[in-house]
C-alpha positions in Angstrom: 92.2 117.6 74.9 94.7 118.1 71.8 92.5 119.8 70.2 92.3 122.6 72.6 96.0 122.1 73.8 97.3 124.5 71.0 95.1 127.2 71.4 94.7 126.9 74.9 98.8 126.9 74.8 99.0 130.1 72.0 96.2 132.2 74.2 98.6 132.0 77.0 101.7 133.3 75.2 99.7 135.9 73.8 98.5 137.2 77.4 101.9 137.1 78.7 103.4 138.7 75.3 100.6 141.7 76.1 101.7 141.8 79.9 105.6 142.0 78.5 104.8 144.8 76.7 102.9 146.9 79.7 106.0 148.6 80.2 107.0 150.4 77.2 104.2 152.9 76.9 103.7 153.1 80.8 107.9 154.8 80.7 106.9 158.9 80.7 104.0 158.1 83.1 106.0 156.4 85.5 108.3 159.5 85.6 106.2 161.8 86.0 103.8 160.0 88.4 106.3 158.6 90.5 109.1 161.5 90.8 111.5 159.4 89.2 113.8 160.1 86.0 113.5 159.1 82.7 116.5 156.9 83.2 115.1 155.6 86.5 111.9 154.8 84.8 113.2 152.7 81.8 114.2 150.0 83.9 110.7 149.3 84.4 111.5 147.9 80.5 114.9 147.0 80.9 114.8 145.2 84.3 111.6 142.8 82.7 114.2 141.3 79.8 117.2 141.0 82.3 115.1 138.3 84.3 113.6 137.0 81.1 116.8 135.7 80.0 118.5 135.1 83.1 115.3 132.5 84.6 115.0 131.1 80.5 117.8 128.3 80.7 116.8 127.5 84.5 113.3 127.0 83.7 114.0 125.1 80.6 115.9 122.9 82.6 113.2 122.6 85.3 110.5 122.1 82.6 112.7 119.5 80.5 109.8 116.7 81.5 108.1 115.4 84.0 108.0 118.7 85.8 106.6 120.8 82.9 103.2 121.5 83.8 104.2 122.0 87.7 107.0 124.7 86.3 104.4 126.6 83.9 102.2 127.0 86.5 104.5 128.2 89.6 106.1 130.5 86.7 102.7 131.8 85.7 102.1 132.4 89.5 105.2 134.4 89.8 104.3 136.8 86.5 100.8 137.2 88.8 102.3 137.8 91.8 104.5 140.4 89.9 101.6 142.0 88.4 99.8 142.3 91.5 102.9 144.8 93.4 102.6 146.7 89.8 99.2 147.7 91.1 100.0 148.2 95.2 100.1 151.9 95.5 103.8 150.8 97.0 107.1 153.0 96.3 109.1 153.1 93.4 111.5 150.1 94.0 108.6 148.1 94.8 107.5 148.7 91.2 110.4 147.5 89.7 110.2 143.9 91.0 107.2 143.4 90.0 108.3 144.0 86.7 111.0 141.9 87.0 108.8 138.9 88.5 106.5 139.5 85.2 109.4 139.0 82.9 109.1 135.1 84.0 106.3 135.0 81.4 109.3 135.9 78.5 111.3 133.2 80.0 108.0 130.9 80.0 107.5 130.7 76.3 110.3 128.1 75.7 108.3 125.7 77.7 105.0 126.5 76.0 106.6 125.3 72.9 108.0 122.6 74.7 104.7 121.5 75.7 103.8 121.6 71.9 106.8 119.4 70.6 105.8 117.1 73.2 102.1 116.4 72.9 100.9 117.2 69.9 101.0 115.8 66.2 104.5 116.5 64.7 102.8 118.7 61.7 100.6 120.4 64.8 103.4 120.8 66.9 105.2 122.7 64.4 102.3 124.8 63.3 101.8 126.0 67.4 105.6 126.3 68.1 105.8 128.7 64.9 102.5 130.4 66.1 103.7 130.7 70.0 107.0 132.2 68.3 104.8 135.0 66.4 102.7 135.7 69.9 105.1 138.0 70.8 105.1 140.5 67.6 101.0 140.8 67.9 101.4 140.7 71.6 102.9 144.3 70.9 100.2 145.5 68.7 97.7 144.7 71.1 99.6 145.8 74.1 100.6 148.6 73.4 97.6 151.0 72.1 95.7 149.1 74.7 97.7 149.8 77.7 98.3 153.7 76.8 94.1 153.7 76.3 93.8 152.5 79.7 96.3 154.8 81.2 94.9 157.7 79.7 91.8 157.2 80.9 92.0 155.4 84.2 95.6 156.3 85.1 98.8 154.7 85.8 98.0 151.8 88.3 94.8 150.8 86.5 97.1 150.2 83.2 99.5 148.3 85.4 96.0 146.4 86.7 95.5 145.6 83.2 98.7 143.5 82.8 97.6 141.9 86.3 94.2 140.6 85.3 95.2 139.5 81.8 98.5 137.1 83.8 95.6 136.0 86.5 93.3 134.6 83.2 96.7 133.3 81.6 97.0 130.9 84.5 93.9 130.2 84.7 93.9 128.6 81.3 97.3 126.8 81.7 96.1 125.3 84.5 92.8 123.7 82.5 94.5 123.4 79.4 98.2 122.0 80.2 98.3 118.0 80.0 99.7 116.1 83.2 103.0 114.9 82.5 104.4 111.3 83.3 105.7 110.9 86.7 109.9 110.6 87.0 112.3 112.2 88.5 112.6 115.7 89.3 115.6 116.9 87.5 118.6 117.6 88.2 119.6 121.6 87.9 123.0 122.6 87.7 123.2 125.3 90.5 126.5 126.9 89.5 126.7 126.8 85.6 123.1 128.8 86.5 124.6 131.1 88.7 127.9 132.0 85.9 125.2 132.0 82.9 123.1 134.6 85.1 126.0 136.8 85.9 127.5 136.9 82.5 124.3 137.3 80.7 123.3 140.1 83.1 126.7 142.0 81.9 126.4 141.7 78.8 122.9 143.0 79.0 123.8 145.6 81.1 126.1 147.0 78.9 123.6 146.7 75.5 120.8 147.7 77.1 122.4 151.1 79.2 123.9 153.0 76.4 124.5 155.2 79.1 127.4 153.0 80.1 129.1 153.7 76.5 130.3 157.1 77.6 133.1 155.1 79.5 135.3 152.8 77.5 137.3 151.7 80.6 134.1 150.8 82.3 132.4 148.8 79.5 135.6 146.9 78.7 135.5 146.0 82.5 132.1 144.2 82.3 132.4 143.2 79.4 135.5 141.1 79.9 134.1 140.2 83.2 131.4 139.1 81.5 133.4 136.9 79.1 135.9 135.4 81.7 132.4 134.3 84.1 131.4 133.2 80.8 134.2 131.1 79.9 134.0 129.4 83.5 130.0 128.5 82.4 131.2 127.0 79.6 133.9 125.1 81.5 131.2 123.8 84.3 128.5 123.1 81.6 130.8 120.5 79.9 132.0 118.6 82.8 129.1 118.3 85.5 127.3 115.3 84.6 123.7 117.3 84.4 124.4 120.5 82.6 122.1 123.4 82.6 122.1 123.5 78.9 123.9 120.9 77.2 126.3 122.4 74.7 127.4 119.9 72.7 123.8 119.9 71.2 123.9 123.8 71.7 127.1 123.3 69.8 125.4 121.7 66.7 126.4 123.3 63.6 122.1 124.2 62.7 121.5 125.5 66.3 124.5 127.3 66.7 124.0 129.3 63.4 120.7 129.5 64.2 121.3 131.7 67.2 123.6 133.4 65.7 121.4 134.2 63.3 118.7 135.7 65.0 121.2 137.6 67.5 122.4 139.7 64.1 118.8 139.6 62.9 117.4 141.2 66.0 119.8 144.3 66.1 118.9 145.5 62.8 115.0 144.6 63.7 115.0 146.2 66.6 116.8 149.5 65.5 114.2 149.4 63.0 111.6 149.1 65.4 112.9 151.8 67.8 113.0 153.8 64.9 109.9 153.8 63.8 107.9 154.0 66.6 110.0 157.4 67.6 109.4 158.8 64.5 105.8 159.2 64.7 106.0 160.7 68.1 108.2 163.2 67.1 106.5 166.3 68.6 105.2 169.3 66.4 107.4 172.4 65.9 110.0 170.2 63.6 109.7 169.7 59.5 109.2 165.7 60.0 107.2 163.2 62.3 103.3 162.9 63.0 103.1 164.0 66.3 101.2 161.2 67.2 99.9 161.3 70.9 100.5 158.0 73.0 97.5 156.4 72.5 97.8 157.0 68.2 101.1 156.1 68.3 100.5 152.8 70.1 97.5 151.9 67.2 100.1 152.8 64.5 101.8 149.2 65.9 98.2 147.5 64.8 99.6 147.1 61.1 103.2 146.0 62.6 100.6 142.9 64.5 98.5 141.9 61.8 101.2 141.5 59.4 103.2 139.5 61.8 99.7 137.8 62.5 99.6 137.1 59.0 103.1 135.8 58.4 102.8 133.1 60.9 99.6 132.3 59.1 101.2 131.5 55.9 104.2 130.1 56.9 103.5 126.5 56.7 102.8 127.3 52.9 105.7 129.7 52.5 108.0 126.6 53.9 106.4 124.0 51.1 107.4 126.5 48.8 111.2 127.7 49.1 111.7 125.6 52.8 112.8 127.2 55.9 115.8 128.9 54.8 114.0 130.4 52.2 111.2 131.6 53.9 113.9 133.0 56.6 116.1 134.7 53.7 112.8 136.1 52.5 111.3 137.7 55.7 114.5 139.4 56.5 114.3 140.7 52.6 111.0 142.1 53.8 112.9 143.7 56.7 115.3 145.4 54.7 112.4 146.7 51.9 110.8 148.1 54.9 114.2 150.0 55.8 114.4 151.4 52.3 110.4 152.6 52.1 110.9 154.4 55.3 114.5 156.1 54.1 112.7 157.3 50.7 109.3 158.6 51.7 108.9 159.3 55.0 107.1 162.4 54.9 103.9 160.6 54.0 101.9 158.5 57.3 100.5 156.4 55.0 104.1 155.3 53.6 105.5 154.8 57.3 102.7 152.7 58.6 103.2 150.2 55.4 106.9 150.3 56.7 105.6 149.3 59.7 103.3 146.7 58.6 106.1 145.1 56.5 108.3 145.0 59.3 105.3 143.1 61.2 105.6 140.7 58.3 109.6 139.9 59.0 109.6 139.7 62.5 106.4 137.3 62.2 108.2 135.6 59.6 111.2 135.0 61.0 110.2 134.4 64.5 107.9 131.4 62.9 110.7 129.9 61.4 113.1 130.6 63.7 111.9 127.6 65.8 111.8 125.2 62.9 115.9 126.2 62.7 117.1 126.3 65.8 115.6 122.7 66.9 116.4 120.9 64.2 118.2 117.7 65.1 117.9 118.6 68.6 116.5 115.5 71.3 113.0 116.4 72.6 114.3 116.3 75.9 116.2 119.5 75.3 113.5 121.6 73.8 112.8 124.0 76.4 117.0 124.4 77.0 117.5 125.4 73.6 114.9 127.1 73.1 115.8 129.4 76.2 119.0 130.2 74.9 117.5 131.0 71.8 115.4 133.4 73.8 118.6 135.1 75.5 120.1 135.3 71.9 116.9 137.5 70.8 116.9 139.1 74.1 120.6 140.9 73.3 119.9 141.4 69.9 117.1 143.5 70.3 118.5 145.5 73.6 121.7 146.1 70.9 119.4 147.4 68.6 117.4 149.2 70.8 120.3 150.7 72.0 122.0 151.8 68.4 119.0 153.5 68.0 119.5 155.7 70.8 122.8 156.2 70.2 122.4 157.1 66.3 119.9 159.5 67.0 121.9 160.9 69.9 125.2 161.3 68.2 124.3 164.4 67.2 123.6 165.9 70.4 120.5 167.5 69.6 117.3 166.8 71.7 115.5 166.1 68.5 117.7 164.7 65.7 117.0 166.2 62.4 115.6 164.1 59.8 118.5 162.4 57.4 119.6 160.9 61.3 116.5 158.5 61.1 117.4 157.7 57.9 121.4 156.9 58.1 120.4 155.1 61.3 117.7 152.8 59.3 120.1 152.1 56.8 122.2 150.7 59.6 119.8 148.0 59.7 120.5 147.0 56.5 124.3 145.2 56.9 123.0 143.5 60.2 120.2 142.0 58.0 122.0 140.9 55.3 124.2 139.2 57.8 121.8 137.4 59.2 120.5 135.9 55.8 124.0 135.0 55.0 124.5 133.0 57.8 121.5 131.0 57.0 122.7 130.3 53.5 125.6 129.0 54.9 123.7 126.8 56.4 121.8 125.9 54.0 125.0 125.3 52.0 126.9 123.6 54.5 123.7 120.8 55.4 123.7 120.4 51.3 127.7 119.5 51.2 127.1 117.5 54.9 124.3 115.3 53.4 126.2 114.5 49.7 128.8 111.6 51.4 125.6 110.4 53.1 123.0 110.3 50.1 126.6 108.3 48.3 126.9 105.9 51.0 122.8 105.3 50.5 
């Protein structure tokens, strides 16, 4: 049974990374097949990642043991269910929750790796946790040229069908493959700290992810300190009810709180990179820069951006023997930021572009394999699948703030297509964000050296 656990479990996340990524290609088909605007239609992306993070903690909580498998399963069922009023020939609003019942399967991942801290082999466990972690970044390489093939040739509803089929054979192998837990209680969930941590995460997503918003000052300082003040109550429920949602003090930890923070300032500048360059080579033709790329080319000029990642989580384990976790963290975001600088000094070349690309595969495998390995260090098995989901929402905002610098970058200029120095002043943005992100895990590096010297004494 183990030895099929942590394929069976990385097989799933991979389905369900391919199913979150449906919507991104599907965004100027969905406007133009459903009479609704461009605005209108990127919700079908946008609304997928508020659910994500908003069901991560309460699932987490719900999966924290004896529940797990049950969880998984009714979660994989909603992500079906989701996918099957993508395909109903049903109006537009109808659309849009099934998308937000299939972003249960981004919420879903923490207690995959849950189920891989729990029951398999320590050196397994982190090997399939690191692996679940880099499902996503080739779940986009596989997505997305896929999904715009299917569209193009069968149409709108058969490339939603797609993401359907693929969550029906996802629970079909979490329900073969996930082990039966040990019976106990069913736990206790936290009703109101999960009601505050949905409303404040849902404003502060609101305002990262609708750059639209930004136009009025007065109105994103409104949600945005509404957002902090419902916040603040979370974090005043959270430490006094005697079964928290997510229990902060371990949130709190010194690792996992630079950890998130981390990845938070790490997934701005990857995503604005990643916004980036997949824009670039769709620019259309009639301008001095861009490939033109049509949507199905553009989607297998991601299939470099997969394998790389595919191949960083591969060599990982080795990486880690070699300079640790840190290290191998501080490198891949190094990676990041030589990816930024190839695509600032030659992109006029597609071969040039798509080894950006690839090497930004490589830093967003490499750090979301490591990421795991930082986050849950010290951290009770019990609260895995807690952590881990608000290590999800902390990637969830960093990427909808990058995604949404992009936009704004490009846009400053008011033209509908920016000329070409914009991409590159906007990539170099990416640079401080990364460089951030690297410090902060030097620091911890530095501070667990300084934390363990009175210990090592007292040995």
């Amino acid at each position: 049974m183990r030895s099929r656990l942590g394929g069976s479990l990385v097989c799933t996340a991979l389905l369900a990374a391919v199913i979150g990524s449906v919507g991104a290609p599907l965004i100027t088909a969905v406007a133009t097949g459903m009479g609704v605007s461009l605005d209108a239609a990127q919700w079908t992306l946008t609304i997928p990642l508020f659910t994500g993070a908003i069901a991560g903690p309460l699932l987490g909580r719900l999966g924290s043991g004896p529940y797990r498998r049950v969880t998984i399963l009714i979660t994989l069922a909603v992500v079906v269910f989701g996918g099957l009023l993508t395909v109903l020939p049903l109006p537009f609003w109808v659309l849009l929750v099934g998308r937000g019942l299939q972003g249960f399967g981004v919420a879903g991942g923490a207690l995959l790796m849950s189920v891989a801290r729990a029951h398999l082999p320590p050196e397994r466990a982190a090997s399939t946790i690191g692996a679940l972690s880099v499902a996503s970044t080739v779940g986009i390489g596989v997505g997305y040229p896929l999904i715009s093939f299917v569209d193009q040739v069968a149409g709108l509803r058969a490339a939603y069908g797609l993401g359907f089929v693929l969550s029906a054979a996802a629970l079909g192998i979490a329900w073969r493959a996930l082990p039966v837990e040990e019976p106990g209680e069913l736990p206790r969930v936290d009703t109101v700290g999960a009601v505050l941590l949905a409303l404040g995460t849902s404003g502060v997503l609101l305002v990262v992810a609708e750059p639209e918003v930004w136009a009025s000052p007065w109105w994103v300082g409104c949600v945005l300190a509404g957002a902090a003040v419902v916040l603040a109550g979370w974090v005043a429920v959270e430490l006094r009810v005697p079964a928290p949602l997510v229990d902060l003090r371990v949130l709190g930890q010194g690792p996992v709180l630079r950890a998130n923070a981390a990845l938070l300032v790490a997934g701005v500048g990857l995503y604005l990179l990643f916004s980036l360059f997949t824009r670039f080579v769709q620019t259309p033709a009639g301008v001095d820069y861009g490939f033109a790329l049509p949507g199905v080319a553009a989607g297998a000029a991601l299939i470099p951006f997969s394998v790389l990642g595919f191949v960083a989580g591969k060599s990982l384990p080795s990486l880690i023997a070699r300079v640790g976790e840190r290290g191998a963290y501080a490198l891949s975001t190094a990676i990041a930021v030589a990816a930024a600088l190839l695509f600032a000094a030659a992109n006029q070349s597609l071969v040039v572009v798509l080894a950006a690309i690839a090497l930004l595969g490589f830093a967003v495998g490499g750090i979301s394999a490591v990421m795991p390995r930082l986050v849950l260090a010290g951290v009770p098995q019990g609260e895995t699948a807690s952590v881990l989901s608000i290590n999800q929402i902390s990637r969830s905002i960093g990427f909808s703030m990058g995604s949404a610098l992009a936009g704004l970058l490009l846009a400053a200029g008011g033209a509908p297509l920016p000329p070409e120095h914009d991409y590159v002043l906007a990539a170099l943005w990416a640079l401080p964000a990364l460089a951030a992100s690297a410090l902060v895990v030097t620091a911890n590096r530095t501070t667990a050296t300084r934390d363990a010297r009175p210990a090592d004494r007292r040995q």
